[in-house]
C-alpha positions as a Python dict, from the first residue, in 0.01 Angstrom:
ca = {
    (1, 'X'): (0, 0, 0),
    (2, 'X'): (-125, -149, -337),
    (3, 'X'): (-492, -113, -332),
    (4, 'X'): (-565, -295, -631),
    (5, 'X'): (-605, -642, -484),
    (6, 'X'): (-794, -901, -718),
    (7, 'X'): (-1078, -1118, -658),
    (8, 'X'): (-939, -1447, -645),
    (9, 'X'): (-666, -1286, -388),
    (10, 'X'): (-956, -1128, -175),
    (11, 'X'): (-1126, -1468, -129),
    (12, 'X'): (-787, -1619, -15),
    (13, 'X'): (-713, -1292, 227),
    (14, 'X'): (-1068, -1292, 316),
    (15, 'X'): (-1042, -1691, 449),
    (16, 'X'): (-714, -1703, 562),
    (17, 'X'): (-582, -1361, 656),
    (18, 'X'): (-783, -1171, 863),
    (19, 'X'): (-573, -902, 942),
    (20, 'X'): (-588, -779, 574),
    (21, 'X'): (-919, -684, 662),
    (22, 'X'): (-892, -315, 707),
    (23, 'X'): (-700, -329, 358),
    (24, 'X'): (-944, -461, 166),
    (25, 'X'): (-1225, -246, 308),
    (26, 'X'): (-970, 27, 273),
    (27, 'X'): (-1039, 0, -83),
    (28, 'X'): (-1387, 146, -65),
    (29, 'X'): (-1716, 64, -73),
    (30, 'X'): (-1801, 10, -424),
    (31, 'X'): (-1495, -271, -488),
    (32, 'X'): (-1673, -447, -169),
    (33, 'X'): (-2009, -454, -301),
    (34, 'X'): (-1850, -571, -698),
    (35, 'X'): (-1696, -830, -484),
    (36, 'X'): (-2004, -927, -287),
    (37, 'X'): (-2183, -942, -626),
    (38, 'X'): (-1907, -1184, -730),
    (39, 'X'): (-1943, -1432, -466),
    (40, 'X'): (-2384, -1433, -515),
    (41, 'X'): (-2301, -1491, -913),
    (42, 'X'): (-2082, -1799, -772),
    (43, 'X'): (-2319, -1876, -488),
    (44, 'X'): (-2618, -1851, -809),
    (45, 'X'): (-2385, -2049, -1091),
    (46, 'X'): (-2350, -2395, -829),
    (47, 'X'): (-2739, -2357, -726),
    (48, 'X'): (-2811, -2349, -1040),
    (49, 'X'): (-2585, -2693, -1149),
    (50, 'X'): (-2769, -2832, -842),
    (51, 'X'): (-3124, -2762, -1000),
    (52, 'X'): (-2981, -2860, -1315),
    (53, 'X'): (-2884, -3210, -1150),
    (54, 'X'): (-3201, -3245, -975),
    (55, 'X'): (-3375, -3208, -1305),
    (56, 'X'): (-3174, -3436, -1480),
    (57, 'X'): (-3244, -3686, -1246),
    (58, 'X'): (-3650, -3616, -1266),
    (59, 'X'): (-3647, -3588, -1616),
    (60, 'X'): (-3468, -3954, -1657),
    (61, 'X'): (-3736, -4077, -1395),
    (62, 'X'): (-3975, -3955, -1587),
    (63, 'X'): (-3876, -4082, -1908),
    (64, 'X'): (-3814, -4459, -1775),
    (65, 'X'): (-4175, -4398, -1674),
    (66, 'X'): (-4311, -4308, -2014),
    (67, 'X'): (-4129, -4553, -2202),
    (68, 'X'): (-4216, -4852, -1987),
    (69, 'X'): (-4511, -4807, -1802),
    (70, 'X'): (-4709, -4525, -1845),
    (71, 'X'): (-5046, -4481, -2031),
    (72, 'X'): (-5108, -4284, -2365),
    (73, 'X'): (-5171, -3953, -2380),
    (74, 'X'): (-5196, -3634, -2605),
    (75, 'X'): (-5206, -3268, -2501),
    (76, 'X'): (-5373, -2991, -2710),
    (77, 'X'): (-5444, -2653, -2739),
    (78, 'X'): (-5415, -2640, -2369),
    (79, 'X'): (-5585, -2992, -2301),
    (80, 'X'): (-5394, -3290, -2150),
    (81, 'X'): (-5550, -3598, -2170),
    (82, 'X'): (-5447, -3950, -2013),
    (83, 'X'): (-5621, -4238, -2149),
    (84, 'X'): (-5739, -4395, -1811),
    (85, 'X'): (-6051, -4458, -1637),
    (86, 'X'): (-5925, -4362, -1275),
    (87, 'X'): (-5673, -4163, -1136),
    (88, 'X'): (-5347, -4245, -1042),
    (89, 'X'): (-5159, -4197, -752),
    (90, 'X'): (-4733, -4283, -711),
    (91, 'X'): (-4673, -4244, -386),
    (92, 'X'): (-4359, -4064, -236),
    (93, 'X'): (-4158, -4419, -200),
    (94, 'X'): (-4280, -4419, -580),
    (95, 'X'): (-4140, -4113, -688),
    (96, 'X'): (-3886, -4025, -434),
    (97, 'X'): (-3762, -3711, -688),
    (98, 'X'): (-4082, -3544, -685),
    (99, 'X'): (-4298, -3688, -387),
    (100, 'X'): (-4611, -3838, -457),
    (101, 'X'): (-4791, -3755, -795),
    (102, 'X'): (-5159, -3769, -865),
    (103, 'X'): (-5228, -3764, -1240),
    (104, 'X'): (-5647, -3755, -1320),
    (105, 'X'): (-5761, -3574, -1633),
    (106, 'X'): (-6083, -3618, -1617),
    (107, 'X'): (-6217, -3425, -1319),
    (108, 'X'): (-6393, -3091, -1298),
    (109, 'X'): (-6442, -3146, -912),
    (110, 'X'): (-6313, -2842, -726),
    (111, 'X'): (-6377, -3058, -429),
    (112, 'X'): (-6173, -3312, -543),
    (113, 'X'): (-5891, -3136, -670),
    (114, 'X'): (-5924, -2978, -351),
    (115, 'X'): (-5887, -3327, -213),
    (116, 'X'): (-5586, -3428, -415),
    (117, 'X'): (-5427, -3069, -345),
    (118, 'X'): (-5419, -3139, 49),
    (119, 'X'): (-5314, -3486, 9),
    (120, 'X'): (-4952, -3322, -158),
    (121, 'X'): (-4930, -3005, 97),
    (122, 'X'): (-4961, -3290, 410),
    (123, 'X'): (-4676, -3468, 251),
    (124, 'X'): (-4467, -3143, 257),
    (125, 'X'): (-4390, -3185, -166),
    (126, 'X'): (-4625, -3323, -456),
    (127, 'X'): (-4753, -3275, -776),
    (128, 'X'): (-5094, -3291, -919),
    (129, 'X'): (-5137, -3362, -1277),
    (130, 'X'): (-5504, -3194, -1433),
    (131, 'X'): (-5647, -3205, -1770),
    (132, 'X'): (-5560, -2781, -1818),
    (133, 'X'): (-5327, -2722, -1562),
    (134, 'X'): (-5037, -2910, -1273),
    (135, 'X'): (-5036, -2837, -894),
    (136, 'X'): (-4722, -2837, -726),
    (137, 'X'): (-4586, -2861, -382),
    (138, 'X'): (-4232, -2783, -305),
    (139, 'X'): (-4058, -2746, 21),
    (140, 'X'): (-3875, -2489, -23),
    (141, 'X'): (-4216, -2277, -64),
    (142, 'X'): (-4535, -2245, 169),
    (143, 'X'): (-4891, -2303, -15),
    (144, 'X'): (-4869, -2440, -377),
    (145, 'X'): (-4782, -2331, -757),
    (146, 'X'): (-5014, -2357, -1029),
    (147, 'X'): (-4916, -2338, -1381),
    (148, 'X'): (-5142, -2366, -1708),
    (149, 'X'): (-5062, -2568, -1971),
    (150, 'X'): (-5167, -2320, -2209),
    (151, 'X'): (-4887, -2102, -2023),
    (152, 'X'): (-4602, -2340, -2037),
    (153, 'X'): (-4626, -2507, -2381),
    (154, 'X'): (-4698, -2143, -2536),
    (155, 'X'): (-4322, -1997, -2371),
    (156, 'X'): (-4166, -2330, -2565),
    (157, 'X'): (-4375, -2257, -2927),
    (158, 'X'): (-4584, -2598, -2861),
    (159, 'X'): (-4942, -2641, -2928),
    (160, 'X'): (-4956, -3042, -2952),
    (161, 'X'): (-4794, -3390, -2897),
    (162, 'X'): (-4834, -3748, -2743),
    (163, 'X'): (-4629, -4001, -2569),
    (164, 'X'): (-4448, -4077, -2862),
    (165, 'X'): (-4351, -3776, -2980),
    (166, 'X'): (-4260, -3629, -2612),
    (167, 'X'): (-4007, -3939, -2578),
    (168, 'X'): (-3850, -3869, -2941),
    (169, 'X'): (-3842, -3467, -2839),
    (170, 'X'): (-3661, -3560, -2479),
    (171, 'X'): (-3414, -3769, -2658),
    (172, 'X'): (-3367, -3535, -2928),
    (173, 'X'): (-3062, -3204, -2919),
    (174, 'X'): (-3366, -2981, -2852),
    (175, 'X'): (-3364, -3060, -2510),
    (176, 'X'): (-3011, -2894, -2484),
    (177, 'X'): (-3171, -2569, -2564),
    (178, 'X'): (-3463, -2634, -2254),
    (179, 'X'): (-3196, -2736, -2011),
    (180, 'X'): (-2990, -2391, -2134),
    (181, 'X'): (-3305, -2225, -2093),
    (182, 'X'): (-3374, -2355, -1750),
    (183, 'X'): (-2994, -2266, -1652),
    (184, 'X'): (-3046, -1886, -1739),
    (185, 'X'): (-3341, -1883, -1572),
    (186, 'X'): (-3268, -2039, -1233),
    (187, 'X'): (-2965, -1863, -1248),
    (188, 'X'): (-3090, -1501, -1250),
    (189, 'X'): (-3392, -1644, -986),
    (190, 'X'): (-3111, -1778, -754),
    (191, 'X'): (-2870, -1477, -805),
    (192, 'X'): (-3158, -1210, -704),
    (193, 'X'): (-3261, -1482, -423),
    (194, 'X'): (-2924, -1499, -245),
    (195, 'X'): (-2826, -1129, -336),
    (196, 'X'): (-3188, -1032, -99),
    (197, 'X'): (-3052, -1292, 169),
    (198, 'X'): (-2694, -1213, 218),
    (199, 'X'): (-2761, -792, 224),
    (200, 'X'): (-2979, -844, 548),
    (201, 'X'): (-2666, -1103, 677),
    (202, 'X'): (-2431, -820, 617),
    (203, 'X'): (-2658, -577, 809),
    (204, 'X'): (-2686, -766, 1077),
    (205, 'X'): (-2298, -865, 1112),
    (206, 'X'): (-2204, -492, 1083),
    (207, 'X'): (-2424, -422, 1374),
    (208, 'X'): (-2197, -687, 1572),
    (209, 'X'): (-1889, -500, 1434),
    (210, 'X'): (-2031, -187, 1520),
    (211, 'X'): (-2111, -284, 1875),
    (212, 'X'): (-1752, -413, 1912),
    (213, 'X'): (-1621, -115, 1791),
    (214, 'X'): (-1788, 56, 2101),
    (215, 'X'): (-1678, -229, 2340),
    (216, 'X'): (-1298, -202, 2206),
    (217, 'X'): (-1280, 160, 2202),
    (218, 'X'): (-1196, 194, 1867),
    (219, 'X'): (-1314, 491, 1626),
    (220, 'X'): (-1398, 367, 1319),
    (221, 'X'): (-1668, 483, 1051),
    (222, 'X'): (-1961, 225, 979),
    (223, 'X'): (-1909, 216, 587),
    (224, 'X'): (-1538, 56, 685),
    (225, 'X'): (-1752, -177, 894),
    (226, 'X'): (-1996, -282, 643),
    (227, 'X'): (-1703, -319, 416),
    (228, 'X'): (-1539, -582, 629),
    (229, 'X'): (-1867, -759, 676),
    (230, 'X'): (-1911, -873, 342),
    (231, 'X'): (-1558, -950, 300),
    (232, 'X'): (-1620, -1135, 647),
    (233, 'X'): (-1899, -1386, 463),
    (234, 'X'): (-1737, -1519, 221),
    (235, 'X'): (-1674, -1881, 453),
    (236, 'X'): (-2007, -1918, 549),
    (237, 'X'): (-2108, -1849, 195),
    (238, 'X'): (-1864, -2116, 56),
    (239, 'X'): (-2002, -2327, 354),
    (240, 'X'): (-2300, -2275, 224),
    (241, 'X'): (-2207, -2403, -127),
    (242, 'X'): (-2050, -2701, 32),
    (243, 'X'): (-2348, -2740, 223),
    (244, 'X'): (-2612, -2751, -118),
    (245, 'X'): (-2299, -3023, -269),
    (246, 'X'): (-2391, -3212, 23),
    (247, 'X'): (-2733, -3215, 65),
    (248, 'X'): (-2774, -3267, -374),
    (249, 'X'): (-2645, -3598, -298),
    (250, 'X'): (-2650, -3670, -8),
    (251, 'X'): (-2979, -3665, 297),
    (252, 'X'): (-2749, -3468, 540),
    (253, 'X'): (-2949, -3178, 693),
    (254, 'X'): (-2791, -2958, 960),
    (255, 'X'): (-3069, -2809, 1147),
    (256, 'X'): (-2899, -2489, 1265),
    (257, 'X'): (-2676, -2435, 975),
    (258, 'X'): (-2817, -2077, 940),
    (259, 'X'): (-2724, -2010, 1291),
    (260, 'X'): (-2325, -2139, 1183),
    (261, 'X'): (-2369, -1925, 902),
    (262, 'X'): (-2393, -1622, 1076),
    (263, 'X'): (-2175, -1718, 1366),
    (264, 'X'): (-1864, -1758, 1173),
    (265, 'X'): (-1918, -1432, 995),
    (266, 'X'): (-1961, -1269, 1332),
    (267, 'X'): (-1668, -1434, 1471),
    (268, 'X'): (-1433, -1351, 1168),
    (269, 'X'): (-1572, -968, 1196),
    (270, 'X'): (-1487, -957, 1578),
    (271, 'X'): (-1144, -1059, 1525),
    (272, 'X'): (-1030, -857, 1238),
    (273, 'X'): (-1144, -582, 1509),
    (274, 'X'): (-940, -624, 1761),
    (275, 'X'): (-643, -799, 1566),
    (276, 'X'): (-708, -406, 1411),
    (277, 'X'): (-678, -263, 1757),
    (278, 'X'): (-400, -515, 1847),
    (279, 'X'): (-213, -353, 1522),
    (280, 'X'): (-318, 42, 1692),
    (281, 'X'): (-165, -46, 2044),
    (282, 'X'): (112, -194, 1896),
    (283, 'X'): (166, 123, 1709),
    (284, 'X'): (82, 353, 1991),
    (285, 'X'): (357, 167, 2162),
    (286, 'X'): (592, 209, 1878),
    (287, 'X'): (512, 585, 1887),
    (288, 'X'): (565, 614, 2288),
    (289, 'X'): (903, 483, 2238),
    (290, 'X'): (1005, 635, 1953),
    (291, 'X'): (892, 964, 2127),
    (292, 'X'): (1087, 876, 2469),
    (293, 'X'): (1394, 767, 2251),
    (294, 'X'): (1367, 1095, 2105),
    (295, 'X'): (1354, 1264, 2408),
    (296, 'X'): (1612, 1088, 2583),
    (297, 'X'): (1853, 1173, 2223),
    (298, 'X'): (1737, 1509, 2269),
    (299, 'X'): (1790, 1514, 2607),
    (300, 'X'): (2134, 1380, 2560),
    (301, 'X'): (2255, 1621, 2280),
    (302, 'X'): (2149, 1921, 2517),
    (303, 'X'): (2383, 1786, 2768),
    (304, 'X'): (2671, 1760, 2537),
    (305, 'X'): (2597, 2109, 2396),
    (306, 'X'): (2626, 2228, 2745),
    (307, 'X'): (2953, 2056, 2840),
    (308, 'X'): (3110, 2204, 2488),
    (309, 'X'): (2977, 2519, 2616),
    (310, 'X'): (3091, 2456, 2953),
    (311, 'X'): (3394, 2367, 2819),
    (312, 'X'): (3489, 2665, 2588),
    (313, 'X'): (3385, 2880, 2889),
    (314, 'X'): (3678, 2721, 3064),
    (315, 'X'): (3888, 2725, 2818),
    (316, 'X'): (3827, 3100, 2778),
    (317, 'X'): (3897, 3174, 3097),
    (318, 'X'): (4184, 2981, 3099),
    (319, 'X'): (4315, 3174, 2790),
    (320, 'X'): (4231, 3474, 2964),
    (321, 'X'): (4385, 3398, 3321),
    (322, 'X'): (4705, 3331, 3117),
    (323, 'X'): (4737, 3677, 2921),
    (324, 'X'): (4647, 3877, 3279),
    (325, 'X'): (4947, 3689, 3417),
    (326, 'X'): (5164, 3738, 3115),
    (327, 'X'): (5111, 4119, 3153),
    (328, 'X'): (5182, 4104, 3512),
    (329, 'X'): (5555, 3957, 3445),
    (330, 'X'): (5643, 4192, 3199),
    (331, 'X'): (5587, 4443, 3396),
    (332, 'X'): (5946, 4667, 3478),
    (333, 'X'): (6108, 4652, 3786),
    (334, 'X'): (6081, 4934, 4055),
    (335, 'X'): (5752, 5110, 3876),
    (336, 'X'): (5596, 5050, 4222),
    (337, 'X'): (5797, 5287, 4369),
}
């Protein structure tokens, strides 16, 4: 058997043949984990055009909103300041990319920031804009993040600008190094993120391979089982990426998806088990018969050995019947008397 079996070939065997199971694990654990490590990087490379879309969209939002409707401002050494007398509040029908956004740079009110940080977490996503620093509520997290400005603009080399100069930067080639930026970075945030989620999955299915190892009667070390649960995840986890496609442009939400995700894994581990022990009884039968054929050929050349010996034992004493009566006739007459 050729054990060097390439990645693109392991997906296909891994989706569509599941009886090449035991000959990809066969190949050891380290290729299984390099391949598991391929599918996360694939996994991490489409989240990452997702976020990349998402932000696109935001960032065009955002800039229709600067360049038609939105207030001056400036931002220094850490300071943002919008040049209104009240705050103002889009509401999530507003700004359906972010949720609803509070901007007010001139409060100092813990209690109200307080205020305008509950009204975002009760809407589930949000962002609060303050004169040093932006609140923001995601989904996808529990609580809130914080980030200085101070923080941010320091990372990208930029003490000052205004709305002017923000629009000219956003339509300028600089951005192309921020969005290249953000890639690398979601990237290796989603890669680590997915790699922590799927090693658990791949625990968890091995212990339903192990179990039906015991229910099937089939010896069989756990490594080889681990092996063929990670090969065993590779359709949920491109379900999963057609499942982020989906939902980055579409509303669709499947409620129990995680449950599908692990069922199919389960269910494609369980039978490349017993299609494996299908493969052993068929062999075990192939052995039986080859053993009784063997027998019975055995069995049958004995017999013929023993008619040839049979056989020149009558001939023999055929050949020696015939010289006793030979001597007998030869014999002269009267030497009886």
């Amino acid at each position: 058997m050729d054990r060097k079996i390439g990645f693109l070939k392991k997906i296909w065997y891994s989706i569509a043949k599941i009886e090449k199971y035991p000959d990809i694990a066969a190949e050891g654990l380290k290729k299984a984990v390099e391949y598991l490590l391929g599918i996360v990087a694939i996994v991490a490379i489409v989240m990452s055009f997702r976020y990349m879309y998402k932000t696109y969209e935001i960032l065009q939002h955002g800039v229709n909103y600067l360049e038609n409707g939105a207030p001056e401002f400036s931002y220094k050494d850490g300071i943002l300041n919008v040049e209104t007398e009240n705050e103002i509040i889009f509401s999530d029908d507003d700004n359906p990319f972010i949720g609803e956004t509070i901007i007010d740079t001139k409060t100092d009110d813990e209690q109200q920031i307080n205020k305008y940080t509950n009204s975002i977490s009760q809407n589930g996503r949000g962002m609060v804009i303050l004169k040093d620093k932006v609140i923001i509520k995601n989904s996808n997290v529990s609580g809130t993040i914080t980030y200085l400005y101070n923080e941010i603009f320091a990372q990208m080399q930029i003490s000052q600008f205004n709305k002017q100069s923000l629009i000219n930067d956003i339509h300028s080639s600089k951005m192309i190094n921020v969005y290249i930026s953000i890639f690398l970075t979601v990237f290796m945030m989603s890669f680590l993120i997915y790699l922590l989620t799927i090693i658990p999955n791949t625990l968890i299915v091995s212990c339903f391979g192990y179990i039906t190892t015991l229910l099937a009667r089939i010896k069989m070390r756990y490594v080889a089982i681990f092996n063929m649960s990670i090969y065993s995840l590779t359709l949920s986890s491109f379900l999963n990426l057609l499942y982020i496609l989906v939902n980055t442009f579409t509303d669709f939400n499947m409620t129990y998806f995680n449950v599908m995700y692990m069922s199919v894994a389960v269910i494609y581990l369980v039978a490349a088990i017993f299609i494996l022990k299908s493969d052993l009884i068929k062999k075990q039968m192939d052995l039986i018969k080859l053993a009784e054929a063997e027998a019975i050929i055995k069995k049958e050349q004995e017999d013929k050995e023993q008619e040839e010996k049979d056989e020149k034992e009558r001939e023999e004493r055929k050949e020696k019947d015939k010289e006793e009566n030979d001597v007998g006739d030869n014999e002269p007459e009267g030497s009886n008397a």
